[in-house]
RODO-2510 file (C-alpha; in nm, 4 decimals, decimal comma):
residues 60
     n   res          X          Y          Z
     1     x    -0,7017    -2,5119    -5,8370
     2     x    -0,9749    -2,7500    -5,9525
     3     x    -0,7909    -2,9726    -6,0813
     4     x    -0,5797    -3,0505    -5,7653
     5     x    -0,8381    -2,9710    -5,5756
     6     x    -0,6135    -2,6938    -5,3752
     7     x    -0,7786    -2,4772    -5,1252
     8     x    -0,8019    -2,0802    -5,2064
     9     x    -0,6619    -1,9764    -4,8620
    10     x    -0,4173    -2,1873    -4,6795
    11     x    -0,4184    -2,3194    -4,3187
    12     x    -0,1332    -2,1850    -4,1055
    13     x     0,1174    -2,4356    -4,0436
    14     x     0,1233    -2,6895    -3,7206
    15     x     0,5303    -2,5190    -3,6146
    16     x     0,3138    -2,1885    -3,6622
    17     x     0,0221    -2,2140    -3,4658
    18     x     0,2164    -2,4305    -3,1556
    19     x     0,4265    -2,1002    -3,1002
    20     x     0,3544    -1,8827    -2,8240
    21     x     0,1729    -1,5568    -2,8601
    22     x     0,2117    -1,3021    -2,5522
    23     x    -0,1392    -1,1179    -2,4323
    24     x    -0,0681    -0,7917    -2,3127
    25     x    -0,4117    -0,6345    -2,1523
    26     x    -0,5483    -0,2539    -2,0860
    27     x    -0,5738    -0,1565    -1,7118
    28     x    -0,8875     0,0631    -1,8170
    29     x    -1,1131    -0,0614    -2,0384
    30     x    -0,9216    -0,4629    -2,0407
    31     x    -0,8917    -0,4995    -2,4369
    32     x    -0,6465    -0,7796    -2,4366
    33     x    -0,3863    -0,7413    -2,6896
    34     x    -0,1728    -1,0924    -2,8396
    35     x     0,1152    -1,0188    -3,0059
    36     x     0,4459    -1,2285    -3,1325
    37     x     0,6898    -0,9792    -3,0099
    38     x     0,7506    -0,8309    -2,6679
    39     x     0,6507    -0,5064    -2,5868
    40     x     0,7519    -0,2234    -2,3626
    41     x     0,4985    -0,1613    -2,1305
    42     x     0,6332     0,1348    -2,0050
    43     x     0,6529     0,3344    -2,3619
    44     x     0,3606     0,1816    -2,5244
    45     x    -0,0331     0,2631    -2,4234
    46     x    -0,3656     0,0950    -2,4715
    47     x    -0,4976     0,2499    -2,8493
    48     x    -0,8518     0,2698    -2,7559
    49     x    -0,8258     0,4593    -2,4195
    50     x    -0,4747     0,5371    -2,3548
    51     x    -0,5030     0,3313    -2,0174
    52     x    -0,1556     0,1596    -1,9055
    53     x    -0,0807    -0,1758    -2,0390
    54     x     0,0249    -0,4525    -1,8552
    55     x     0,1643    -0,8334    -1,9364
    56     x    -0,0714    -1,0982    -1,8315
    57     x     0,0895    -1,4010    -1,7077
    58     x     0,0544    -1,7369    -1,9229
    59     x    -0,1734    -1,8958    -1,7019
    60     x    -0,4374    -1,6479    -1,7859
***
């Protein structure tokens, strides 16, 4: 790695970090969760307080 000069950890790459993430947030205590994949908001609860979980819009 010294030779190339190669960094130990690499940097994501640019079609990687342009993608949209979705942010999903706790009606209770509003821990905002971002995730790649959609959830079902219905099933699924907040992990810290069990509050309801809702989608927040892109815009926010």
């Amino acid at each position: 790695m010294k030779q190339t000069d190669s960094p130990r950890f690499c940097e994501q790459l640019p079609s990687e970090v342009s993608k949209q993430r979705l942010q999903y947030k706790c009606t209770n205590c509003e821990l905002i969760f971002k995730r790649k994949r959609r959830i079902n908001t219905q099933k699924y609860r907040c992990s810290k307080c069990g509050g309801r979980i809702k989608e927040l819009v892109s815009g926010d």
